[in-house]
N, C-alpha and C positions, 0 to 999 in steps of 0.2 A: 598557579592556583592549585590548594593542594587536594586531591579526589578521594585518598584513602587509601586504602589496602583491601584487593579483594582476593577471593579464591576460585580458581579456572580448573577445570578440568580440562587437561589437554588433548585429552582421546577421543571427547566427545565430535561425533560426526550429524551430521545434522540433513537430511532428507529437501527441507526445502528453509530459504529463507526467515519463514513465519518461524520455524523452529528455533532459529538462533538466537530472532529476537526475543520468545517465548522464556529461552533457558537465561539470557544476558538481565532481562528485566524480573524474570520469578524466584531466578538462584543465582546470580552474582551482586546483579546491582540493586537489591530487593532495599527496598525501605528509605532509596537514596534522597535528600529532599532537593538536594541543589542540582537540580535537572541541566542548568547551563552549564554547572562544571563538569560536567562527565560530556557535552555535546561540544565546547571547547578544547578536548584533550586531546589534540589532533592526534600527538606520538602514540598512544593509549588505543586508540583506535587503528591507527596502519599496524599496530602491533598483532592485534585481534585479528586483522585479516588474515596476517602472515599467520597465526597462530590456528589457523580453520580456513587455509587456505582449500584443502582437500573439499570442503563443503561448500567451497565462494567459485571456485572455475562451473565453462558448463557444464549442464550434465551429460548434453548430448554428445559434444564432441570431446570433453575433456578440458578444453583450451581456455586458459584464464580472457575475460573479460577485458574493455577497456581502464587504463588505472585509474577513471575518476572512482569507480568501483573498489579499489582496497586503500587509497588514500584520500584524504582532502583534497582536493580541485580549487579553486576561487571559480565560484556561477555556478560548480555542479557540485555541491557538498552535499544534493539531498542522496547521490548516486552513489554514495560509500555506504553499502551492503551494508555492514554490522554496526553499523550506527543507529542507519535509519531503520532496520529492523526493531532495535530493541526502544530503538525513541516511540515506534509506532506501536508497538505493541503496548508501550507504558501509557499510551495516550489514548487507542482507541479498545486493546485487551482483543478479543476475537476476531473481532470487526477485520483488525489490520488484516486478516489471511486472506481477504479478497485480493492484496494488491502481493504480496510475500506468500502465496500458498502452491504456487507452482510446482512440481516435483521436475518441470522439463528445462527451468533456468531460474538460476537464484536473481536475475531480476528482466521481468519481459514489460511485458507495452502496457499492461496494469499498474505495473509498478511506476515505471517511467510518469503515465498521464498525470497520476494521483498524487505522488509526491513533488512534480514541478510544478504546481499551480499552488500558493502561497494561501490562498482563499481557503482550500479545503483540507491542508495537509495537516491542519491542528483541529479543524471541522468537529466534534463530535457528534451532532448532528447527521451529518453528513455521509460519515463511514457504515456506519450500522445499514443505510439504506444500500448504498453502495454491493455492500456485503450480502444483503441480504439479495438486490437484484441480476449481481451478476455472478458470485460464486457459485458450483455444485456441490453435492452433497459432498464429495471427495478433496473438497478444497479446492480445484481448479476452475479457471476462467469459462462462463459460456463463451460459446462461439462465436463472433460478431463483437462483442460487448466492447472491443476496442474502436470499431468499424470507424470513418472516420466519413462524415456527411460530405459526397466533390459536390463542386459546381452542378454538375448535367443531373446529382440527383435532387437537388436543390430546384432546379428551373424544372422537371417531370412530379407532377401533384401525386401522381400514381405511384413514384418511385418511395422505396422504405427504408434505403440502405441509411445505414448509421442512425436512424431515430431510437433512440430512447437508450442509446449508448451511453460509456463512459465520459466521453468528450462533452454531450450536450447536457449532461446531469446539474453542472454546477452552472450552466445559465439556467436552468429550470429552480436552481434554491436560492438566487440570485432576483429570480423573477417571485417568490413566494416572500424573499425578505422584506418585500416593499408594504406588504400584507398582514405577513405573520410572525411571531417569536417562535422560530422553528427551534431555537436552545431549550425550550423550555417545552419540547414537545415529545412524546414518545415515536418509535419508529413507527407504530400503527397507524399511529393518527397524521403524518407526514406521509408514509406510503399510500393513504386514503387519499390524499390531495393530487397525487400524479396524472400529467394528462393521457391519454387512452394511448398517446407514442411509446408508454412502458409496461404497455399491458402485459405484449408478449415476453416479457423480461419474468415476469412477477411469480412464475412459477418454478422452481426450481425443480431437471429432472431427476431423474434418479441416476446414482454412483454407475 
C-alpha cells in the first residue's frame, strides 16, 4: 500500500518520546488522512527507529531496549516507540505526554499500562483526564501513579496503596459508561465525577 513521500530530518534528537511523536505527526506526517496506512508500514517504521535510534535506547544506561520496541512484534505492536508515539499524539495532541513525556526512558510503566489496554488507547475521553491527573508540571509521572493495588491491600480498608492510580482509572470510566456519554463530555465535568480515591491525584505539584 502506497504511504507517500515524506521529509525527515536526520539529526534531529529528541529528549523524550512525546517529542518524536510531536515532530512525526506536526512535521512529517502532518495532514496524513489514511491513518492505517502509515500504522501498517511495518518496514517504514523499523526504519524510523534505526534512524533515531540515538533518542529510542535508555537514557539512563545508554542500552537499547527490548526489539518489540524498534520493530513490529505480533501481540506487542503497541511497544514499537516511533509509531505509537506519533499515532498517540495524532490522536490525543498533549494529552499523550502523560504516557511519552518521560525524560528518564523513552518508554516506562505509563506508557506500557496505557497503551496495552485496547479500551483506552484510542479513548479520547479518557487521556486528557489521565493527563491531567498523573502528569507534573515538567512532563513527568507522579509518583505512585503506576502503583498497582496487591491482594493484602485490597483485604486492609485502611490501606491506600494504588487507589486512584493508573491501573484502576479505566474501571472507574467503565463504571461511569453504564451512566453517562463521557465522549461527549469535557474533562471538567468528568473529573467532577471521580470518586474521593483520586482526590489526592487532582492537584498537580510544582516542576
Amino acid at each position: 500500500m502506497a504511504i507517500g513521500r515524506y521529509q525527515l530530518d536526520l539529526n534531529r534528537r529528541f529528549a523524550t518520546s512525546y517529542e518524536i511523536g510531536r515532530y512525526l505527526s506536526d512535521e512529517v506526517f502532518r495532514g496524513v488522512s489514511n491513518r492505517f496506512a502509515l500504522l501498517t508500514a511495518q518496514g517504514m517504521w523499523s526504519w524510523l527507529s534505526l534512524a533515531y535510534m540515538d533518542s529510542l535506547v535508555g537514557r539512563t544506561s545508554g542500552k537499547p531496549l527490548a526489539r518489540a520496541h524498534y520493530v513490529d512484534t505480533i501481540r506487542l505492536g503497541y511497544r514499537l516507540i516511533v509509531r505509537t508515539a506519533w499515532d498517540l499524539v495524532s490522536l490525543h495532541g498533549e494529552a499523550a505526554k502523560v504516557a511519552l513525556g518521560s525524560t528518564r526512558s523513552p518508554w516506562g510503566e505509563m506508557a506500557e499500562q496505557m497503551t496495552s489496554r485496547q479500551e483506552i488507547y484510542a479513548n479520547r475521553s479518557f487521556w486528557p483526564i489521565a493527563n491531567y491527573l498523573y502528569s507534573t508540571t515538567d512532563g513527568s509521572v507522579k509518583i505512585g501513579a503506576t502503583a498497582q493495588r496487591n491482594r493484602n491491600a485490597r483485604r486492609d480498608p485502611k490501606s491506600k496503596a494504588g487507589l486512584g492510580g493508573v491501573r484502576r482509572l479505566p474501571f472507574t470510566f467503565k463504571q461511569f459508561d453504564r451512566t453517562y456519554n463521557l465522549r461527549t463530555m469535557d474533562t471538567n465535568s468528568i473529573t467532577a465525577l471521580l470518586p474521593l480515591e483520586y482526590e489526592k491525584w487532582r492537584t498537580k505539584p510544582p516542576s
